[in-house]
C-alpha positions, 0 to 999 in steps of 0.5 A: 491546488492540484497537490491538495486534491492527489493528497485528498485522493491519495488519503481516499484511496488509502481508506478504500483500499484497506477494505479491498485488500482485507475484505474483496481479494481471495488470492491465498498468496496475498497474506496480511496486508496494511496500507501504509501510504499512497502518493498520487502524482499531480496529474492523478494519473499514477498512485504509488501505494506503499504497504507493510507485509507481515511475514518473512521475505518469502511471504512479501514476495508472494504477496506482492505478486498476487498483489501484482496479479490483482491490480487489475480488479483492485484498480476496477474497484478503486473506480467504482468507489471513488467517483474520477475521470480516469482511476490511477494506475497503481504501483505497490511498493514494501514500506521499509519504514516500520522495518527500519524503526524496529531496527533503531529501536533494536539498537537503541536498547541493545545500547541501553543495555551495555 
């Protein structure tokens, strides 16, 4: 029952924090942005956020820092919109998955091609 309710929080925050990160943060450093996931752990005390960056490594560098230094009014946000005892404390991490797919797909059709 508990991991329905973090799936069901994890899908809310997803939904909240698009808006935030596109629409509320102002830091230069924080470029293009998508939510890709969020896990929220059982006991909602944790909630991993995994986003896609586009740009180079520099710019998902940069941005995970002005992510990092926003966590604390992203987090005051998040509790403002979804009505919880005690709001996650949020983590971000790069979504490599995408990364990884245009790789294979790269091959795939490097394949295709010989």
């Amino acid at each position: 029952m508990s991991n329905l309710r973090a799936n069901r929080i994890g899908e809310q925050m997803k939904k909240e924090l698009g808006d935030i990160l596109s629409r509320k943060i102002k830091d230069p450093r924080v470029g293009f942005v998508t939510v890709t996931d969020v896990r929220v752990s059982g006991d909602l005390q944790q909630a991993k956020v995994f986003i896609s960056i586009f740009g180079d490594d520099q710019q998902q560098e940069d941005t995970l820092v002005g992510l990092a230094k926003s966590k604390g009014f992203i987090r005051s946000e998040i509790g403002k919109r979804i009505r919880l005892r005690k709001t996650p404390e949020i983590s971000f991490e790069i979504d490599e998955s995408i990364q990884y797919g245009n790789k294979i797909e790269r091959i795939l059709g490097d394949l295709n091609k010989d």
